[in-house]
mmCIF file of the N, C-alpha and C atoms, coordinates in Angstrom:
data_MODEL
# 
_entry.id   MODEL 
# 
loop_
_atom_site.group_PDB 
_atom_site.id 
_atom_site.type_symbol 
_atom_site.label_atom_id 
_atom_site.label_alt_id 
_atom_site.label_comp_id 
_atom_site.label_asym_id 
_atom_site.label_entity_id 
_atom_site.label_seq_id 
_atom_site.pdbx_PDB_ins_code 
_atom_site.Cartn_x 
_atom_site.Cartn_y 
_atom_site.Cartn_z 
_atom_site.occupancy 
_atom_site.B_iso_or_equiv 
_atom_site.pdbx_formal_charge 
_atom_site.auth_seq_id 
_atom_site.auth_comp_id 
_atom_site.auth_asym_id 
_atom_site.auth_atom_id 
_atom_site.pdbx_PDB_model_num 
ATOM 1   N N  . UNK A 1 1  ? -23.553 39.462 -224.451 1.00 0.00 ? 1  UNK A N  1 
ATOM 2   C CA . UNK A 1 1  ? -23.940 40.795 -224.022 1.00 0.00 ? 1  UNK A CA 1 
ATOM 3   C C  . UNK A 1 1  ? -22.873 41.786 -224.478 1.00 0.00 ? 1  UNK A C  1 
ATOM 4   N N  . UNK A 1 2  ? -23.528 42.986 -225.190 1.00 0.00 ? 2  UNK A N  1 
ATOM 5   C CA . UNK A 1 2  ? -22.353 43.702 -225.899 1.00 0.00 ? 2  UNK A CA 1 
ATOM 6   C C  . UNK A 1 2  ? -22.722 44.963 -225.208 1.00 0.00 ? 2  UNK A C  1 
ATOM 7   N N  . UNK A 1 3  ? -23.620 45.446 -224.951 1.00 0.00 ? 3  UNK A N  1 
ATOM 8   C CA . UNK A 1 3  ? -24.481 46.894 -225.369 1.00 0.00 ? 3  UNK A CA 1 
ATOM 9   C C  . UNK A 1 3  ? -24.119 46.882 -223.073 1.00 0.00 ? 3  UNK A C  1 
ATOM 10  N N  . UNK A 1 4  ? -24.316 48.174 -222.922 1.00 0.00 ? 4  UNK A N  1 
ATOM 11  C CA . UNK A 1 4  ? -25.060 48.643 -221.536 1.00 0.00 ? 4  UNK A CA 1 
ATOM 12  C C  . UNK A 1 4  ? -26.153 48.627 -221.029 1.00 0.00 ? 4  UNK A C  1 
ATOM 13  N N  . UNK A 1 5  ? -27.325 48.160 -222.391 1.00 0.00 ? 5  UNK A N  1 
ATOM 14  C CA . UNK A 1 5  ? -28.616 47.937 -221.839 1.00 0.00 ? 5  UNK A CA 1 
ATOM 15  C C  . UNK A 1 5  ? -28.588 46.495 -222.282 1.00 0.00 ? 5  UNK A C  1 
ATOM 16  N N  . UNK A 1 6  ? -28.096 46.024 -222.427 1.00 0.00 ? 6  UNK A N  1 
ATOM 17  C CA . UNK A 1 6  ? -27.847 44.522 -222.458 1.00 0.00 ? 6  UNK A CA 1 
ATOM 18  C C  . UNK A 1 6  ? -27.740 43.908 -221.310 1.00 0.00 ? 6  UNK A C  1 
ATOM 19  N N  . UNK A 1 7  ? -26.596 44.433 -220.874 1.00 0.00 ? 7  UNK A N  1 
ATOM 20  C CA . UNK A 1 7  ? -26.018 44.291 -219.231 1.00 0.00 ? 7  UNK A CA 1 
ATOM 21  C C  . UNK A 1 7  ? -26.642 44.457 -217.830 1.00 0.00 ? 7  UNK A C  1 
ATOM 22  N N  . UNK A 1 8  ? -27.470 45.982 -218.415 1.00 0.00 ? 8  UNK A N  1 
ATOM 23  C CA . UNK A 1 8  ? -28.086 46.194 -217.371 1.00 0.00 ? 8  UNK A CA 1 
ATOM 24  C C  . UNK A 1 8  ? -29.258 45.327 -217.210 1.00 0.00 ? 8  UNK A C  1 
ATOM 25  N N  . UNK A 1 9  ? -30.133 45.232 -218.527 1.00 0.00 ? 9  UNK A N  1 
ATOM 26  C CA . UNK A 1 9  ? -31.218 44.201 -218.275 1.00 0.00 ? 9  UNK A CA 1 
ATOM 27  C C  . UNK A 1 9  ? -30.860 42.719 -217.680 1.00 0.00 ? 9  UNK A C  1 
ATOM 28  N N  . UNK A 1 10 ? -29.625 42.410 -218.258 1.00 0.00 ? 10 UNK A N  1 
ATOM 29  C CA . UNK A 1 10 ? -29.876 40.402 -217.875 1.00 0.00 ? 10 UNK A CA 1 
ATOM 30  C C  . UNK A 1 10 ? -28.951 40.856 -216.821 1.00 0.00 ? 10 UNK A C  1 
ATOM 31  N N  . UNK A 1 11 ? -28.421 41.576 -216.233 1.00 0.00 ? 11 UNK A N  1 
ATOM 32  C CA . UNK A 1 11 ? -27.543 41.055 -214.723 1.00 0.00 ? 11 UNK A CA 1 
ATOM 33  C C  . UNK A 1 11 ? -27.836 42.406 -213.857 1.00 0.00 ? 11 UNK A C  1 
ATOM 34  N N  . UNK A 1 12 ? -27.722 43.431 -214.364 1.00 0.00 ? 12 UNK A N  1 
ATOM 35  C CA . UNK A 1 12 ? -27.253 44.332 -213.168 1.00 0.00 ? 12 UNK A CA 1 
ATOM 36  C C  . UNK A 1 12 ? -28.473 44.722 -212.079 1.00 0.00 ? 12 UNK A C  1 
ATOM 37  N N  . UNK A 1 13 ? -29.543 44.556 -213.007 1.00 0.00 ? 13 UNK A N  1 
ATOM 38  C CA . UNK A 1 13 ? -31.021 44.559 -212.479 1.00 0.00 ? 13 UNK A CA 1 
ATOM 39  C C  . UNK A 1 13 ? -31.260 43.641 -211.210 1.00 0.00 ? 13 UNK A C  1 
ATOM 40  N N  . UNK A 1 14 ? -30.409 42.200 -211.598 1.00 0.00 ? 14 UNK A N  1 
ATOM 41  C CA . UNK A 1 14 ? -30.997 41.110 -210.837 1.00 0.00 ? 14 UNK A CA 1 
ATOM 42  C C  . UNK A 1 14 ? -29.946 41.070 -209.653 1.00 0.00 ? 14 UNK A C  1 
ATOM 43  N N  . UNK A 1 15 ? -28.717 42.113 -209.427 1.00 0.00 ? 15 UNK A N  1 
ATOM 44  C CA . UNK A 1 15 ? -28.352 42.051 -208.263 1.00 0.00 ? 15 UNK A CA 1 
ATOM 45  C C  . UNK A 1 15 ? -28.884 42.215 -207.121 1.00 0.00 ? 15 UNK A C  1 
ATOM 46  N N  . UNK A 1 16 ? -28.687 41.800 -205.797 1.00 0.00 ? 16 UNK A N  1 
ATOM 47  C CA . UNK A 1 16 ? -28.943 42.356 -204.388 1.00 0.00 ? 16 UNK A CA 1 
ATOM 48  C C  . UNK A 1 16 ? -28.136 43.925 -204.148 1.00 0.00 ? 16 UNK A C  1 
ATOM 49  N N  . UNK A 1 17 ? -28.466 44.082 -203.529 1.00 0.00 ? 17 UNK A N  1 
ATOM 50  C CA . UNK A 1 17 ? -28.135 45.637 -203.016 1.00 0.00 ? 17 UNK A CA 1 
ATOM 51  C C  . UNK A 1 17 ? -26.821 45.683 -202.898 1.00 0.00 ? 17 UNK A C  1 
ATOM 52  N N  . UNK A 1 18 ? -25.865 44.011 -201.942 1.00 0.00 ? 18 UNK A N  1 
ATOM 53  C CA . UNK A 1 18 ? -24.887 43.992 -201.520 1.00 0.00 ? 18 UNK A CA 1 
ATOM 54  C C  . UNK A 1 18 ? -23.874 44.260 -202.755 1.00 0.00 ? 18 UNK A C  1 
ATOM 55  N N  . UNK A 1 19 ? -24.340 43.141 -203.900 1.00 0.00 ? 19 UNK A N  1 
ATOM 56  C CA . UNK A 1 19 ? -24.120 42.657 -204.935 1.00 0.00 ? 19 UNK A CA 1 
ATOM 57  C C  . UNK A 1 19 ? -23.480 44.538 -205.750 1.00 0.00 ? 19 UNK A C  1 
ATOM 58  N N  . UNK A 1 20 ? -24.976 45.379 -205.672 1.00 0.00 ? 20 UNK A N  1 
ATOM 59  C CA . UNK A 1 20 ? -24.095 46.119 -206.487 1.00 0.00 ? 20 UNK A CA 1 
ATOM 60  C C  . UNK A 1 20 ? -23.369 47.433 -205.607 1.00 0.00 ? 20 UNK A C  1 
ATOM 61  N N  . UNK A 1 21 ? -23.009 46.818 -204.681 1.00 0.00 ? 21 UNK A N  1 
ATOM 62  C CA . UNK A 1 21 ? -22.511 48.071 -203.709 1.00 0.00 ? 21 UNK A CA 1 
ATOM 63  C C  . UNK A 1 21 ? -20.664 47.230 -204.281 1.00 0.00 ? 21 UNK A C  1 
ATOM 64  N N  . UNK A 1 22 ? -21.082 46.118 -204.411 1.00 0.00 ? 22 UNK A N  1 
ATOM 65  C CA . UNK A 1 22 ? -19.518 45.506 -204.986 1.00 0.00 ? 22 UNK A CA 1 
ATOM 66  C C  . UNK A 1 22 ? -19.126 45.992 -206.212 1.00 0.00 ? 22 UNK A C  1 
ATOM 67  N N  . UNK A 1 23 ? -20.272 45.825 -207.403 1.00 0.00 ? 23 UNK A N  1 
ATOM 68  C CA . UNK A 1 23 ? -20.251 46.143 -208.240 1.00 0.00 ? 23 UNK A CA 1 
ATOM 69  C C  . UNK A 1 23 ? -19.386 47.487 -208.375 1.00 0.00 ? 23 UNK A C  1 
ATOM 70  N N  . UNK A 1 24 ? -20.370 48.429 -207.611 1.00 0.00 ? 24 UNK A N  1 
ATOM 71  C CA . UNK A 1 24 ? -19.969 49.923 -207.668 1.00 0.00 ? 24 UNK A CA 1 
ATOM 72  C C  . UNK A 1 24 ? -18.277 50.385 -206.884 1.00 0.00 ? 24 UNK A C  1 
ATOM 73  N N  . UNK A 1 25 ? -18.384 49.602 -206.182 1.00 0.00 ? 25 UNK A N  1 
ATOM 74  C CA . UNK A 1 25 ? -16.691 49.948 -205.512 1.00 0.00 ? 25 UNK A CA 1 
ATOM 75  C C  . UNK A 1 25 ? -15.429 49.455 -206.504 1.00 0.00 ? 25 UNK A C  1 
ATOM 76  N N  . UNK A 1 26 ? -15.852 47.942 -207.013 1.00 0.00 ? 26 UNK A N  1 
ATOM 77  C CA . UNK A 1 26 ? -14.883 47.421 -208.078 1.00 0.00 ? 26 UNK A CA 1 
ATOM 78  C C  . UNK A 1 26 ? -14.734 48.653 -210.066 1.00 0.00 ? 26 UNK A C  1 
ATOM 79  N N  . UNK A 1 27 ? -15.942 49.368 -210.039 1.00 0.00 ? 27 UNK A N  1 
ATOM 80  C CA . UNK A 1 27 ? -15.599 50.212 -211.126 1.00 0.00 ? 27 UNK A CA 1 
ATOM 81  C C  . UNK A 1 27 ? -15.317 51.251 -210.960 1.00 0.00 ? 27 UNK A C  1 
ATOM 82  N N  . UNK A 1 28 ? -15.398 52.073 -209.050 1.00 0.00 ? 28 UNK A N  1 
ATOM 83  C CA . UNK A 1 28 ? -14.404 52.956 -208.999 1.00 0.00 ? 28 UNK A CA 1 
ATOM 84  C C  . UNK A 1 28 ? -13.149 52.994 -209.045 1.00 0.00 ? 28 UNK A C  1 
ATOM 85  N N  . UNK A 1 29 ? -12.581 51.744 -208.805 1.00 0.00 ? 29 UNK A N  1 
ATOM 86  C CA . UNK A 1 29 ? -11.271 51.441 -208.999 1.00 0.00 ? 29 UNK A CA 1 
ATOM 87  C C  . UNK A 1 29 ? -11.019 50.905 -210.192 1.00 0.00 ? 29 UNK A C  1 
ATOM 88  N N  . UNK A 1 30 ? -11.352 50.791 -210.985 1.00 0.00 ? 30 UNK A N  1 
ATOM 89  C CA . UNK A 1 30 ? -11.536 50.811 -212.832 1.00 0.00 ? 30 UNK A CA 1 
ATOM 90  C C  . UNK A 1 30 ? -11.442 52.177 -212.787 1.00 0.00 ? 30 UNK A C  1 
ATOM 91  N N  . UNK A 1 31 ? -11.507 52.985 -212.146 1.00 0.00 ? 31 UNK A N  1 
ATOM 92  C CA . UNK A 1 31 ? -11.184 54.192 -212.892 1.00 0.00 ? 31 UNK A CA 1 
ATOM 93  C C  . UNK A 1 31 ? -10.291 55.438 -211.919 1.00 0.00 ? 31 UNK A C  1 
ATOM 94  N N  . UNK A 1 32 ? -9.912  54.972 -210.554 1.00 0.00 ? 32 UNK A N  1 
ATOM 95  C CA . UNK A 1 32 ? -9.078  55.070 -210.225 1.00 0.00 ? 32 UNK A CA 1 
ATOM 96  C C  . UNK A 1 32 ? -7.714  54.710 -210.860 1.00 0.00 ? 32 UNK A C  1 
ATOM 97  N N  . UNK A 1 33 ? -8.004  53.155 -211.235 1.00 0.00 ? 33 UNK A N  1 
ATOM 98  C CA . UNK A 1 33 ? -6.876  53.035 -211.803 1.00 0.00 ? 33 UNK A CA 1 
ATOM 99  C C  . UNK A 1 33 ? -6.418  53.631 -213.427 1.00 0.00 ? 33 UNK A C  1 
ATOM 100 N N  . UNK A 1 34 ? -7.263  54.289 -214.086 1.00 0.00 ? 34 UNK A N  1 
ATOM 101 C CA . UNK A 1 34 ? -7.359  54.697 -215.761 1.00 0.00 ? 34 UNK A CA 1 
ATOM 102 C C  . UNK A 1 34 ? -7.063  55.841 -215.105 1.00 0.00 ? 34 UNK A C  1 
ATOM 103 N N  . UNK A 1 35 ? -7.001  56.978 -213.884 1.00 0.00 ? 35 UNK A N  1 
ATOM 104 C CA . UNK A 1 35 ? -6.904  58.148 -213.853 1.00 0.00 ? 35 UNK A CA 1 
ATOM 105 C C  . UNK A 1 35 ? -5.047  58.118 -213.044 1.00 0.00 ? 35 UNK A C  1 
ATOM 106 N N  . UNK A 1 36 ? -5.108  57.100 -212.536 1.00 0.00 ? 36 UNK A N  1 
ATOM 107 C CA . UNK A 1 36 ? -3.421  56.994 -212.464 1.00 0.00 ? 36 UNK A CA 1 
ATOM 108 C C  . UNK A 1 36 ? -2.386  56.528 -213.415 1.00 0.00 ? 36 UNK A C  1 
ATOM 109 N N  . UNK A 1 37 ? -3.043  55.944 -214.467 1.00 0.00 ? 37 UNK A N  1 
ATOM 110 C CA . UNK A 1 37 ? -2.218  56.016 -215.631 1.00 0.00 ? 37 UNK A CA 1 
ATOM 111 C C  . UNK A 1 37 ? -2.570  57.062 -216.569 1.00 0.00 ? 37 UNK A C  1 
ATOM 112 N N  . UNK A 1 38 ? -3.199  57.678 -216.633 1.00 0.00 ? 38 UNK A N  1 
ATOM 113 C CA . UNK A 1 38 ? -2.734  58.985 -217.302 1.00 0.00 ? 38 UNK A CA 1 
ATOM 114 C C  . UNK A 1 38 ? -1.902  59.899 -216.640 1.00 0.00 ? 38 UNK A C  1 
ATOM 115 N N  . UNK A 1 39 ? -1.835  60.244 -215.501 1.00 0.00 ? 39 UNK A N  1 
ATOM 116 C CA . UNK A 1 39 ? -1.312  60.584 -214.295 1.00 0.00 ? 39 UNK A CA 1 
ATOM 117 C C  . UNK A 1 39 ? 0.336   60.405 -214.740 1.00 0.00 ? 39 UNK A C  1 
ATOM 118 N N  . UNK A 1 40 ? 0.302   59.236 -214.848 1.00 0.00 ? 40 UNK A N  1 
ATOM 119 C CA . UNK A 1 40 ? 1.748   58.294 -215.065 1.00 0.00 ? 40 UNK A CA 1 
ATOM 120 C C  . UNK A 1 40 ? 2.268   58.816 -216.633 1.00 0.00 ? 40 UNK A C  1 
ATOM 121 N N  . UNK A 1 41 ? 1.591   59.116 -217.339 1.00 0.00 ? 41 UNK A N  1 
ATOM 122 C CA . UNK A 1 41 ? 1.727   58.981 -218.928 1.00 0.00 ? 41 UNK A CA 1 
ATOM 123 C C  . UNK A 1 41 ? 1.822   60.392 -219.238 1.00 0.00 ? 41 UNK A C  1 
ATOM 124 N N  . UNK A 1 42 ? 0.956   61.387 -218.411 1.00 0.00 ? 42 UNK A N  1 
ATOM 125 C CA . UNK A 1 42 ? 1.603   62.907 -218.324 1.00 0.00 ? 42 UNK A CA 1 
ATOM 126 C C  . UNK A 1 42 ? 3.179   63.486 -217.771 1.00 0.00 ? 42 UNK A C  1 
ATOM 127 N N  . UNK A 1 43 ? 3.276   62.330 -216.583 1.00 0.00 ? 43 UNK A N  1 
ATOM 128 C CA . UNK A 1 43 ? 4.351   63.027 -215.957 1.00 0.00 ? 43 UNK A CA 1 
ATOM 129 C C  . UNK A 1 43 ? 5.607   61.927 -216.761 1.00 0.00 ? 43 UNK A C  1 
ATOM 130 N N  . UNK A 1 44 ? 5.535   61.285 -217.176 1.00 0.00 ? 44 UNK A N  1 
ATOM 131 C CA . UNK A 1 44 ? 6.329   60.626 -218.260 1.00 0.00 ? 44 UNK A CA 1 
ATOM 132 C C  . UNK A 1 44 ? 6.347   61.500 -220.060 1.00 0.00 ? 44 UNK A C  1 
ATOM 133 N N  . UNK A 1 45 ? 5.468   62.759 -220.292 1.00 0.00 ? 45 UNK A N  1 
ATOM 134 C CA . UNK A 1 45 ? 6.014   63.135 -221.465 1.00 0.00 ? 45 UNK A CA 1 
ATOM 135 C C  . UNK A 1 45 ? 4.943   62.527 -222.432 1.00 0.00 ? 45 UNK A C  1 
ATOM 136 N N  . UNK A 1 46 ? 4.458   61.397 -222.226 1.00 0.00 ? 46 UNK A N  1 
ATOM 137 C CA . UNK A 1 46 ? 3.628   60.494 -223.411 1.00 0.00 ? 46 UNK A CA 1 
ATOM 138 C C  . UNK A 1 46 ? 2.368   61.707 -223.960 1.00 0.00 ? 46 UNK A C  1 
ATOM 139 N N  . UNK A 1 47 ? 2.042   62.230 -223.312 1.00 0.00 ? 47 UNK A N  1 
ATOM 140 C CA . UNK A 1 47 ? 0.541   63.209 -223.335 1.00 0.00 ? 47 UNK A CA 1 
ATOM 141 C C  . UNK A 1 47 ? 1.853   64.932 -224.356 1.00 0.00 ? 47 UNK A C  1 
ATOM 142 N N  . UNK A 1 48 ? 2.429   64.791 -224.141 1.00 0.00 ? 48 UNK A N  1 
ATOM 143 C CA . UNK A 1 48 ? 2.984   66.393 -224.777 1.00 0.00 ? 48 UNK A CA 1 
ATOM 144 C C  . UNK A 1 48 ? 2.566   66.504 -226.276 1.00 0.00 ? 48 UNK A C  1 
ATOM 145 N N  . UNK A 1 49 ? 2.676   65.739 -226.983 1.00 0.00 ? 49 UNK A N  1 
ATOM 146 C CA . UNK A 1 49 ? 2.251   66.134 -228.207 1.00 0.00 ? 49 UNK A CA 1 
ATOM 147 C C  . UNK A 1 49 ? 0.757   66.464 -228.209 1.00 0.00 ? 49 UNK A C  1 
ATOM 148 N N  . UNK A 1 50 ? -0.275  65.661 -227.115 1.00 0.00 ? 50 UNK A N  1 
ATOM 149 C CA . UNK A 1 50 ? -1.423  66.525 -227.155 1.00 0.00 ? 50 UNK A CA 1 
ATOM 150 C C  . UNK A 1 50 ? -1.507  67.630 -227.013 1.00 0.00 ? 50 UNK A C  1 
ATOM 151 N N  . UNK A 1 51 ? -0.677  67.276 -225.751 1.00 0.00 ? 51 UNK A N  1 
ATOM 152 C CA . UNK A 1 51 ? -0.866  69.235 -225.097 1.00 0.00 ? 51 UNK A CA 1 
ATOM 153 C C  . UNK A 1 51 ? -0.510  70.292 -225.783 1.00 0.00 ? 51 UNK A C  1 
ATOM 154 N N  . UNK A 1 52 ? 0.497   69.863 -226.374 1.00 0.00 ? 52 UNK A N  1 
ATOM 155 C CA . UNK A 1 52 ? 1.206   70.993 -227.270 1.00 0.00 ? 52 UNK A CA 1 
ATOM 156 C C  . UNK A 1 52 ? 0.003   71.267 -228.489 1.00 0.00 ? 52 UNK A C  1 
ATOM 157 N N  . UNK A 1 53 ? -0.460  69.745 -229.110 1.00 0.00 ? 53 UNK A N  1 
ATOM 158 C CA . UNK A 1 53 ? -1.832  70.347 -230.225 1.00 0.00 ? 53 UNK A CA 1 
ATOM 159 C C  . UNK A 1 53 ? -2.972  71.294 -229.546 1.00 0.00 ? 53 UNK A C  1 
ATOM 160 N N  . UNK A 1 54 ? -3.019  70.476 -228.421 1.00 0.00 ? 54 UNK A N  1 
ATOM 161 C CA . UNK A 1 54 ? -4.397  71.924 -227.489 1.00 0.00 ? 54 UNK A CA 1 
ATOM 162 C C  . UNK A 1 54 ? -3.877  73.147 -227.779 1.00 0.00 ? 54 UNK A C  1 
ATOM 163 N N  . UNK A 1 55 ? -2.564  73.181 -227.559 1.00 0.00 ? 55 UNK A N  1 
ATOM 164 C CA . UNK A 1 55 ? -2.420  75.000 -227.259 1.00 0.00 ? 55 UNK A CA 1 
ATOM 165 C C  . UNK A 1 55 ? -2.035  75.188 -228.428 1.00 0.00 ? 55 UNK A C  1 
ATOM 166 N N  . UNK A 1 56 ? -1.781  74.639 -229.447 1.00 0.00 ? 56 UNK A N  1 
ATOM 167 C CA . UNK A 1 56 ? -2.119  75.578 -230.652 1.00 0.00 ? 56 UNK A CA 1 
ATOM 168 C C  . UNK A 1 56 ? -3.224  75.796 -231.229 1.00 0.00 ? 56 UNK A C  1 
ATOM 169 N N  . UNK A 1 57 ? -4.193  74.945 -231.043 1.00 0.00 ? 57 UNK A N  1 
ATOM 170 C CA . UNK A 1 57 ? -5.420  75.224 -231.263 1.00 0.00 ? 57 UNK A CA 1 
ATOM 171 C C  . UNK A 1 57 ? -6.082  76.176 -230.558 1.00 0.00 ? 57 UNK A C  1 
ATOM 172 N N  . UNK A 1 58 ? -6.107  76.200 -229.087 1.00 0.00 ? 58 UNK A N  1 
ATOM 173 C CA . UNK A 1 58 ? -5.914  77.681 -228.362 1.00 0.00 ? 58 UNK A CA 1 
ATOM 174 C C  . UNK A 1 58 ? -5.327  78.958 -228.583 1.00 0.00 ? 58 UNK A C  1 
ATOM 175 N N  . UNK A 1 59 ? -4.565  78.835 -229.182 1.00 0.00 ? 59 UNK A N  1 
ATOM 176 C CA . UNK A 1 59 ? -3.427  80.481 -229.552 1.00 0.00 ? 59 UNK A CA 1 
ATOM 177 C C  . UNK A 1 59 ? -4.237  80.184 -230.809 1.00 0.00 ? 59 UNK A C  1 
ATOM 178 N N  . UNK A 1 60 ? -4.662  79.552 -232.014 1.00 0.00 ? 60 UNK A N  1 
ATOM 179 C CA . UNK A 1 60 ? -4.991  80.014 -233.299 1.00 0.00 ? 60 UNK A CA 1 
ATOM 180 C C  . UNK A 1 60 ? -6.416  80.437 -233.036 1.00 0.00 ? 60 UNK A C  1 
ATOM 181 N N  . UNK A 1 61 ? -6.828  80.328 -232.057 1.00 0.00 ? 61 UNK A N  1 
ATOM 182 C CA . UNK A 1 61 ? -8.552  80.891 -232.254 1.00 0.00 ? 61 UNK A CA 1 
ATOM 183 C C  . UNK A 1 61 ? -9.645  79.360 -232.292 1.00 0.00 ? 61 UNK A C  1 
ATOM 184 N N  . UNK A 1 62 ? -9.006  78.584 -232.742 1.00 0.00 ? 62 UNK A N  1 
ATOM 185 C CA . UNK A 1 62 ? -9.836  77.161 -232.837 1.00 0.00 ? 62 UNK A CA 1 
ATOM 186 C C  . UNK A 1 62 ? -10.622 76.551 -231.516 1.00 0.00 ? 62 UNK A C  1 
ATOM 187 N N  . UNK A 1 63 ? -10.876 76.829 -230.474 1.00 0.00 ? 63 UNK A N  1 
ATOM 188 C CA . UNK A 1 63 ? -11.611 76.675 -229.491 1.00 0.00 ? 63 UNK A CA 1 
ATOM 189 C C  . UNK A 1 63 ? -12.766 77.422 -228.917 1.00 0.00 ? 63 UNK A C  1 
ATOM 190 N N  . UNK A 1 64 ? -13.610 77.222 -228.535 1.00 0.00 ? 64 UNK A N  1 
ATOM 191 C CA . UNK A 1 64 ? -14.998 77.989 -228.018 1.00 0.00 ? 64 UNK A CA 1 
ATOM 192 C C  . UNK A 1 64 ? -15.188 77.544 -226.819 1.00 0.00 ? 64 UNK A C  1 
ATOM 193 N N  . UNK A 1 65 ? -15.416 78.685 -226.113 1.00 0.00 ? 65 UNK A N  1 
ATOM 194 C CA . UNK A 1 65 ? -15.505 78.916 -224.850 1.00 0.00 ? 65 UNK A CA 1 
ATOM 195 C C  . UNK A 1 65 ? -16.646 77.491 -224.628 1.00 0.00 ? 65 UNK A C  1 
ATOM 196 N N  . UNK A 1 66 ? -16.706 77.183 -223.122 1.00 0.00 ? 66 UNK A N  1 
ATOM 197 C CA . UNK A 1 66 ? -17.492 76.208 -222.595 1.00 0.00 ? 66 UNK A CA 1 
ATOM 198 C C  . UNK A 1 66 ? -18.918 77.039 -222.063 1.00 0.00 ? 66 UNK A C  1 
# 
């Protein structure tokens, strides 16, 4: 199984309710935990060379409003 509709067809379908209430709590914390390491990786410096490319792309005009 590679795909998301892969997944969803042969397993996620055939859970019980309980089943994906587990499911669903174990991938908020999949991403609890991906939002505390960036967290970690900003306030460590690792992210500045992005930031710094955002805002020049911001000050040169290269961005469009949302």
């Amino acid at each position: 199984m590679s795909t998301v509709e892969e997944i969803k067809r042969a397993c996620v379908t055939k859970l019980t309710v309980a089943e994906r209430t587990q499911l669903l709590e174990w991938l908020r914390e999949l991403d609890d935990d991906w939002d505390h390491r960036i967290e970690r990786d900003a306030a460590n410096g690792k992210l500045d060379r992005l930031f710094d490319e955002a805002d020049r792309d911001f000050e040169s005009g290269r961005c469009k409003p949302l």
